[in-house]
N, CA, C and O atoms as CSV, one atom per row, in Angstrom:
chain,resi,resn,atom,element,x,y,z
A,1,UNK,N,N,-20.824,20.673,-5.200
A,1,UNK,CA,C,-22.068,19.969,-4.939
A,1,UNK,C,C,-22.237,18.835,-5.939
A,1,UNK,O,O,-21.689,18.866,-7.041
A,2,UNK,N,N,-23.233,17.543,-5.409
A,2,UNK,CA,C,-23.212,16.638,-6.331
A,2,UNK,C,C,-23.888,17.041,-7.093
A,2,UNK,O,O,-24.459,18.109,-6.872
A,3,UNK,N,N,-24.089,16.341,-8.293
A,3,UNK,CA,C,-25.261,17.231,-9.648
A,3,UNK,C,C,-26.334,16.281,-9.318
A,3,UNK,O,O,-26.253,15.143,-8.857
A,4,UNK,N,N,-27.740,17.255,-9.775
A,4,UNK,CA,C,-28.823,16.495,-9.421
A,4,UNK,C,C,-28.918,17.050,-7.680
A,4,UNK,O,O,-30.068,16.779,-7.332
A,5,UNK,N,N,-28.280,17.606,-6.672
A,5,UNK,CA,C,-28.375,17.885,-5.229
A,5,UNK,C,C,-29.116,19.611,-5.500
A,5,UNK,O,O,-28.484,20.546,-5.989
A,6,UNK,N,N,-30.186,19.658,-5.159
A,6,UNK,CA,C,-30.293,21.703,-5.049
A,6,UNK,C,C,-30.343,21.607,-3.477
A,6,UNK,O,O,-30.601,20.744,-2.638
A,7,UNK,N,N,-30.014,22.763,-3.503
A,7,UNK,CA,C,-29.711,23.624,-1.721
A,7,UNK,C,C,-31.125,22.925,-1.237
A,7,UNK,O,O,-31.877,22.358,-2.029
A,8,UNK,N,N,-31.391,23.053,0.252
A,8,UNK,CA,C,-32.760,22.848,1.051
A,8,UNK,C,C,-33.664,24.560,0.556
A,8,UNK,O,O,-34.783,24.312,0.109
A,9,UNK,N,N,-33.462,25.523,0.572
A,9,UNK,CA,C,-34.078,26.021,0.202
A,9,UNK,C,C,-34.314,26.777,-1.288
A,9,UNK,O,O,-34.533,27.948,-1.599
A,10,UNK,N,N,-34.200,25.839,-1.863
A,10,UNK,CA,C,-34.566,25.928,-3.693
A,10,UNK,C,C,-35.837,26.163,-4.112
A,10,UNK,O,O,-36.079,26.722,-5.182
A,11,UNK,N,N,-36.865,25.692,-3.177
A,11,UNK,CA,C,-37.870,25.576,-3.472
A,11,UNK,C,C,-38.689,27.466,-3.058
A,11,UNK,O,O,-39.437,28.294,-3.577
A,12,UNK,N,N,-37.823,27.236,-1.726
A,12,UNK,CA,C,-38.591,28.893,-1.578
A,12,UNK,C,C,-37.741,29.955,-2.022
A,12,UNK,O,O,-38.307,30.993,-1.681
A,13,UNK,N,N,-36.335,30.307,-2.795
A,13,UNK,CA,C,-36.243,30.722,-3.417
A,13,UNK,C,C,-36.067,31.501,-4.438
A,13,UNK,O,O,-35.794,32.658,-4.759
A,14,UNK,N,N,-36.498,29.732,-5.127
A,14,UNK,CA,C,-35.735,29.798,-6.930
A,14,UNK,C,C,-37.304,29.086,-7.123
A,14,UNK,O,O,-37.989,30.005,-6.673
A,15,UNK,N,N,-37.921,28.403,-7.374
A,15,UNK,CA,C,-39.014,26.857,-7.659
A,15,UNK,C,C,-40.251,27.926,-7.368
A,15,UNK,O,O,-40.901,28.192,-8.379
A,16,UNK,N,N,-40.744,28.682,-5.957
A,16,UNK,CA,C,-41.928,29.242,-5.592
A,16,UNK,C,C,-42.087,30.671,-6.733
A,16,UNK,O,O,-43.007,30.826,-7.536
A,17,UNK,N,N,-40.790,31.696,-6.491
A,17,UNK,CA,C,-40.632,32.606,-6.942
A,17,UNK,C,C,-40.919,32.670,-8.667
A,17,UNK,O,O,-41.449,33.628,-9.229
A,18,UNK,N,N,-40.545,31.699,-9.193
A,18,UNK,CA,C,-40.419,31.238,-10.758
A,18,UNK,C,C,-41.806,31.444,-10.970
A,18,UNK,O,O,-42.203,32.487,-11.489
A,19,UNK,N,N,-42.940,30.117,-10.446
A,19,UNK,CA,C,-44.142,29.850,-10.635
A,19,UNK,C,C,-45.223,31.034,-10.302
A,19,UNK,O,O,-46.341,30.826,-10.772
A,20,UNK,N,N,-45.069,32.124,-9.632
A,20,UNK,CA,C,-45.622,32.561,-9.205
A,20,UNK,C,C,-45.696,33.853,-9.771
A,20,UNK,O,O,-46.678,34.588,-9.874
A,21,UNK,N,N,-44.235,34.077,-10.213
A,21,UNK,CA,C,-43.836,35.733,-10.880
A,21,UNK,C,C,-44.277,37.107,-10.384
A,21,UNK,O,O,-43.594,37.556,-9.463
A,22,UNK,N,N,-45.116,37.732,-10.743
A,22,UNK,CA,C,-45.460,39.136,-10.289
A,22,UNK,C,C,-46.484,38.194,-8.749
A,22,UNK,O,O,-46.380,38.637,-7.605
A,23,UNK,N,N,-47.251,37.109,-9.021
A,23,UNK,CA,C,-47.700,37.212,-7.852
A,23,UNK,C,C,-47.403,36.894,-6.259
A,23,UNK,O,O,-48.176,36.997,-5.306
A,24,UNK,N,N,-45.945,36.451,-6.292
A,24,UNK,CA,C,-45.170,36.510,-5.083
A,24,UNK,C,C,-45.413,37.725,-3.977
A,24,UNK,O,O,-45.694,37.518,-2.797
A,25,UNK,N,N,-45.308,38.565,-4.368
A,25,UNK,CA,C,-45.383,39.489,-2.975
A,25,UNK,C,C,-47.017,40.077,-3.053
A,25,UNK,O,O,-47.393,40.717,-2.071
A,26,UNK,N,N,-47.705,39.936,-3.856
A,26,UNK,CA,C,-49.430,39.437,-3.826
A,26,UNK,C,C,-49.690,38.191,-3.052
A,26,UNK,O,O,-50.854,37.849,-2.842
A,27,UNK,N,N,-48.634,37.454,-2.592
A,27,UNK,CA,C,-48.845,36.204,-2.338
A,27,UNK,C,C,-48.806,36.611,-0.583
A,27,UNK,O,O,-49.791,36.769,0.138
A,28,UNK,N,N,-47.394,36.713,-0.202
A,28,UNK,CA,C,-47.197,37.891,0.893
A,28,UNK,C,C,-48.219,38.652,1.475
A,28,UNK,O,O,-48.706,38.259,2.535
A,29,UNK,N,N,-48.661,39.788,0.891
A,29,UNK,CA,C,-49.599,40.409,1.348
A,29,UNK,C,C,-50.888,40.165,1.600
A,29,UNK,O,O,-51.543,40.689,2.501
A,30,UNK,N,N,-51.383,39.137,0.584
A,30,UNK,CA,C,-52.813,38.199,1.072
A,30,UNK,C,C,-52.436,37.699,2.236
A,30,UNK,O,O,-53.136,37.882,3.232
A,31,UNK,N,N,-51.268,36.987,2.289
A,31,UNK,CA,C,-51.379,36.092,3.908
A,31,UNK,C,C,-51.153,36.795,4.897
A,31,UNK,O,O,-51.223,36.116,5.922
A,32,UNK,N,N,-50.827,38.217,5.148
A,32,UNK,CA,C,-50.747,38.946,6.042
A,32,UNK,C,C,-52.123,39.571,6.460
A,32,UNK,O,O,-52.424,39.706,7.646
A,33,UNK,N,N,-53.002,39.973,5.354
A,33,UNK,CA,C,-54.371,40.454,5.578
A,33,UNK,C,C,-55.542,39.903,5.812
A,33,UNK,O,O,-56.610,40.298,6.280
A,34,UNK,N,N,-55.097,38.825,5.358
A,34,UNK,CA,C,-56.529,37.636,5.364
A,34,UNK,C,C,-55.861,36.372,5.796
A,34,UNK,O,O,-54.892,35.762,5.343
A,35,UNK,N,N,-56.879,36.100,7.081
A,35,UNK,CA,C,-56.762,35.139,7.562
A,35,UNK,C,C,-57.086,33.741,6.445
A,35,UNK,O,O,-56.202,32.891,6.331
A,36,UNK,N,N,-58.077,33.631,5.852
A,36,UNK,CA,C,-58.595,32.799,4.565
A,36,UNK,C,C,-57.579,32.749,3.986
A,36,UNK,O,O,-57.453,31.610,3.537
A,37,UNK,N,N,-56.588,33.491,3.685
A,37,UNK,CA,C,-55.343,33.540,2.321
A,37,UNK,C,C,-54.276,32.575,3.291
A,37,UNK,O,O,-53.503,31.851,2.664
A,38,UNK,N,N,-54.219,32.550,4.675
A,38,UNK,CA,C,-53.326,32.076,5.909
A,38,UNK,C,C,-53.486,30.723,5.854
A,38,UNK,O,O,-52.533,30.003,5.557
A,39,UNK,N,N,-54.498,30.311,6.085
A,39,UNK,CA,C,-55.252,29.117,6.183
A,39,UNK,C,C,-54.597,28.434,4.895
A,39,UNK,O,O,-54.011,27.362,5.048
A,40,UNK,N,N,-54.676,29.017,3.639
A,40,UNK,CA,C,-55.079,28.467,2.280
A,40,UNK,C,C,-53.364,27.848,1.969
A,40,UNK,O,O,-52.983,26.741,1.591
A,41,UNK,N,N,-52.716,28.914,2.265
A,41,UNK,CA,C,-51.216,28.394,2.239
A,41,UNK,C,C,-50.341,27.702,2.900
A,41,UNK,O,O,-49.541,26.929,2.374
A,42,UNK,N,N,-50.475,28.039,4.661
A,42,UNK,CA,C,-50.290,26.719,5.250
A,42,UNK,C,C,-50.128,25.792,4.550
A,42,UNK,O,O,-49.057,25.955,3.966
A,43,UNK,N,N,-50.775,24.530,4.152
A,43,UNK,CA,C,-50.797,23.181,3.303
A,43,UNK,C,C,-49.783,23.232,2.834
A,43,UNK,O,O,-48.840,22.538,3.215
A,44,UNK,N,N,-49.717,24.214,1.722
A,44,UNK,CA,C,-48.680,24.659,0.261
A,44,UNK,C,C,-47.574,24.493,0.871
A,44,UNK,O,O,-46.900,23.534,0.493
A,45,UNK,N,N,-46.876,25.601,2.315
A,45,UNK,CA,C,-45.913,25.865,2.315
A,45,UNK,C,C,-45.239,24.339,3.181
A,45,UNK,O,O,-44.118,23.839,3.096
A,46,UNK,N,N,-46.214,23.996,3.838
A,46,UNK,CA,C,-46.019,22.471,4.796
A,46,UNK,C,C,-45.166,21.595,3.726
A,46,UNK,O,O,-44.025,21.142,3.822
A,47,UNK,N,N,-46.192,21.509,2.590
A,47,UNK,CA,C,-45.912,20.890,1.555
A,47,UNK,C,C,-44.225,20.657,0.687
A,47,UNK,O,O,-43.618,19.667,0.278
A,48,UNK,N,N,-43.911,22.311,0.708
A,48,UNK,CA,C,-42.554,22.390,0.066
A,48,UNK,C,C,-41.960,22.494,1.400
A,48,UNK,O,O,-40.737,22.358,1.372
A,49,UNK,N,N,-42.302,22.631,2.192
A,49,UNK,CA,C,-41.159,22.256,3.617
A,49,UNK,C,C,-41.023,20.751,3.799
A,49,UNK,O,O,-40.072,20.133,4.278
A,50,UNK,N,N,-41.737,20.466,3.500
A,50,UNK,CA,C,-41.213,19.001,3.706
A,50,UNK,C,C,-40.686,18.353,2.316
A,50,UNK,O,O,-39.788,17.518,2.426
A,51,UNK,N,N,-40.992,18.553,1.484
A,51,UNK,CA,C,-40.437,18.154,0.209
A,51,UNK,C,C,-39.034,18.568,-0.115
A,51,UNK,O,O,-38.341,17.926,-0.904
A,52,UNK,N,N,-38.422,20.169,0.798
A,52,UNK,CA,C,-36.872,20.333,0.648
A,52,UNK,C,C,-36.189,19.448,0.897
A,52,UNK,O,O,-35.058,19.229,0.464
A,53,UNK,N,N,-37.046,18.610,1.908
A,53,UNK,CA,C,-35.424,17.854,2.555
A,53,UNK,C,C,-35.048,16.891,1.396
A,53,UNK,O,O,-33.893,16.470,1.326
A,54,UNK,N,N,-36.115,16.479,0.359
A,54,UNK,CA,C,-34.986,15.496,-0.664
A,54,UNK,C,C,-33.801,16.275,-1.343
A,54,UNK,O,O,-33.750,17.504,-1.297
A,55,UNK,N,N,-33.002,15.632,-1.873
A,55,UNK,CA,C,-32.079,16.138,-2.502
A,55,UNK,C,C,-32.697,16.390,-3.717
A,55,UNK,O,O,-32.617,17.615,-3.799
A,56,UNK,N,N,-33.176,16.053,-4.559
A,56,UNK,CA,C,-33.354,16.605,-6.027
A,56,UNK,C,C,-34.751,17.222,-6.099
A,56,UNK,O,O,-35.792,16.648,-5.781
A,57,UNK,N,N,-34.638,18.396,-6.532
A,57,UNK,CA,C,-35.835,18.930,-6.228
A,57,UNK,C,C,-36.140,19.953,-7.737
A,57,UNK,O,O,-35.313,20.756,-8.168
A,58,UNK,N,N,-37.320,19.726,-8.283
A,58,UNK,CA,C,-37.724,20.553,-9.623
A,58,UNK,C,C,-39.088,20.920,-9.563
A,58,UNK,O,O,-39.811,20.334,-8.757
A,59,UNK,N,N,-39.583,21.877,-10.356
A,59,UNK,CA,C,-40.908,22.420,-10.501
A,59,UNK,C,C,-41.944,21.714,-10.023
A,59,UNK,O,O,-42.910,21.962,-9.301
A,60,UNK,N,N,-41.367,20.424,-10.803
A,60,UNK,CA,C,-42.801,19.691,-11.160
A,60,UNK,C,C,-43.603,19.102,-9.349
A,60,UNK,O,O,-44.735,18.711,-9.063
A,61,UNK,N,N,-42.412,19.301,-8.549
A,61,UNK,CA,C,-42.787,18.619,-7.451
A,61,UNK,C,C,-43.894,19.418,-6.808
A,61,UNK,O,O,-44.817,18.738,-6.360
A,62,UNK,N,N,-43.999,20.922,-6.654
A,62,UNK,CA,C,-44.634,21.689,-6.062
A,62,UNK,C,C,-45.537,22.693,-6.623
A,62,UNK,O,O,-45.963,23.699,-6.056
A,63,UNK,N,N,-45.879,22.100,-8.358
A,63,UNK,CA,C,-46.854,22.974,-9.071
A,63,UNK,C,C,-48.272,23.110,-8.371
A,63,UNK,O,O,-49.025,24.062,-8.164
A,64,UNK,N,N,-48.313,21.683,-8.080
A,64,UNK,CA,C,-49.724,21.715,-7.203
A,64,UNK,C,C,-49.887,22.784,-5.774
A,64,UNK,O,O,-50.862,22.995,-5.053
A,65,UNK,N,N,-48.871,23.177,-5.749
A,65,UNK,CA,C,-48.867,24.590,-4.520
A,65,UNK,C,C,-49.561,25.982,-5.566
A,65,UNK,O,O,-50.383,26.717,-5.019
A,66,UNK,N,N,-49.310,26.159,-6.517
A,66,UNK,CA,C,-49.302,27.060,-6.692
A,66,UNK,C,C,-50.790,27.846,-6.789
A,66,UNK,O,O,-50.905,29.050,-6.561
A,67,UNK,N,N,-52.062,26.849,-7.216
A,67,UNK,CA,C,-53.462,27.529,-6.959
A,67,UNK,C,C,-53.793,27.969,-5.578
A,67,UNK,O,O,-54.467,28.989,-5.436
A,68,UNK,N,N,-53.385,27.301,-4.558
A,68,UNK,CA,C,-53.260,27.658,-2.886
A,68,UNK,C,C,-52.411,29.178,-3.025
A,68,UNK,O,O,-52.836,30.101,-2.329
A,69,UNK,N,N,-51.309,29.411,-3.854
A,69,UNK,CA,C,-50.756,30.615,-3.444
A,69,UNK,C,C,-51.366,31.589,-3.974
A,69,UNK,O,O,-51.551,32.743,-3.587
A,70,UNK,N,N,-51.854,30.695,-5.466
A,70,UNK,CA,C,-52.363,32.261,-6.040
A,70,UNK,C,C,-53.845,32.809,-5.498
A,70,UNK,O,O,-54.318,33.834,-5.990
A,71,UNK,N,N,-54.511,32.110,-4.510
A,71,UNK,CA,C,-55.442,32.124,-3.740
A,71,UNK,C,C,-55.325,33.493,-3.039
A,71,UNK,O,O,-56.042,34.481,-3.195
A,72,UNK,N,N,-54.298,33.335,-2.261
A,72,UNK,CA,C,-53.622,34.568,-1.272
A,72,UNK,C,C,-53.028,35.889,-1.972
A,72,UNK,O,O,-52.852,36.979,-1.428
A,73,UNK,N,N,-52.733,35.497,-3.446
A,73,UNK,CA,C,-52.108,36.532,-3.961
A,73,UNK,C,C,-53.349,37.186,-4.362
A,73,UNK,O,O,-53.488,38.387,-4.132
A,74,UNK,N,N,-54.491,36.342,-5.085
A,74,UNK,CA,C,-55.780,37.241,-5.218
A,74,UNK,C,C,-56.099,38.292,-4.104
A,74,UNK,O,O,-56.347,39.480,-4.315
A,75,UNK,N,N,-56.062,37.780,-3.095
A,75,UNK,CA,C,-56.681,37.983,-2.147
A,75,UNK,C,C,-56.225,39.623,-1.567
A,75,UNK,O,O,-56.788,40.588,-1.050
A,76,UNK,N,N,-54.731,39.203,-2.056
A,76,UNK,CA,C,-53.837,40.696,-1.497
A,76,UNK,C,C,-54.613,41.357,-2.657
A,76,UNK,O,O,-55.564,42.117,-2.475
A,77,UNK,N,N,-54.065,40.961,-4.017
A,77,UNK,CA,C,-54.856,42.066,-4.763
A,77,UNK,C,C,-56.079,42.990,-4.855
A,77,UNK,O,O,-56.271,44.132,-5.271
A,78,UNK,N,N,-56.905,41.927,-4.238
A,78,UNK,CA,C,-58.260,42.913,-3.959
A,78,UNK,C,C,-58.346,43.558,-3.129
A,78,UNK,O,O,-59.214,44.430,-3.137
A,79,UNK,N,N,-57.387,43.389,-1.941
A,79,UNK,CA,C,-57.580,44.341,-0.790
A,79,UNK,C,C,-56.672,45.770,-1.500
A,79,UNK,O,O,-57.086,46.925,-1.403
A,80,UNK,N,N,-55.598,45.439,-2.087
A,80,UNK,CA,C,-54.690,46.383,-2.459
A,80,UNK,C,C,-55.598,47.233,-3.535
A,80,UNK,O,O,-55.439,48.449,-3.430
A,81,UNK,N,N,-56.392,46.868,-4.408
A,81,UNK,CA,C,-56.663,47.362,-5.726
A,81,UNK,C,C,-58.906,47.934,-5.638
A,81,UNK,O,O,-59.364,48.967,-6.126
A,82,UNK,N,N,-59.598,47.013,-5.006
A,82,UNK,CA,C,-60.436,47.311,-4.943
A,82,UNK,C,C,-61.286,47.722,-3.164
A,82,UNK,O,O,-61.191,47.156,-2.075
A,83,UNK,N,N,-62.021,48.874,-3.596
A,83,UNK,CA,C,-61.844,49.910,-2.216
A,83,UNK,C,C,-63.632,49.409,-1.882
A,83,UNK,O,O,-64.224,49.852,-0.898
């Protein structure tokens, strides 16, 4: 590969997974339970879907996703944690 080229899916991942850490599959489960958490990420994920197709791709491009995810990851959490 040329240097400076990451795969098309770097962003979902290596780039989402990084930023997000324990709240990735909090992230998951909000958007499965709540429609509001669905809504909220849409944008986000539009966002790094369309941003794969460049070739050089780093953090900095898709930090601004990450309050939209952790939106949904709240969201799982409270359903998961408070009754």
């Amino acid at each position: 590969a040329e240097w400076g080229i990451s795969p098309i899916h770097a962003y979902f991942s290596n780039h989402i997974p990084r930023l997000l850490l324990a709240g990735a599959p909090l992230t998951l489960f909000g958007a499965l339970i709540d429609s509001r958490a669905r809504e909220a990420i849409l944008p986000a994920l539009c966002a790094a879907g369309l941003l794969s197709g460049l070739g050089h791709k780093e953090w900095r491009f898709i930090v601004y996703t990450v309050p939209l995810l952790n939106f949904a990851a709240a969201r799982g959490a409270r359903a998961m944690f408070v009754q």
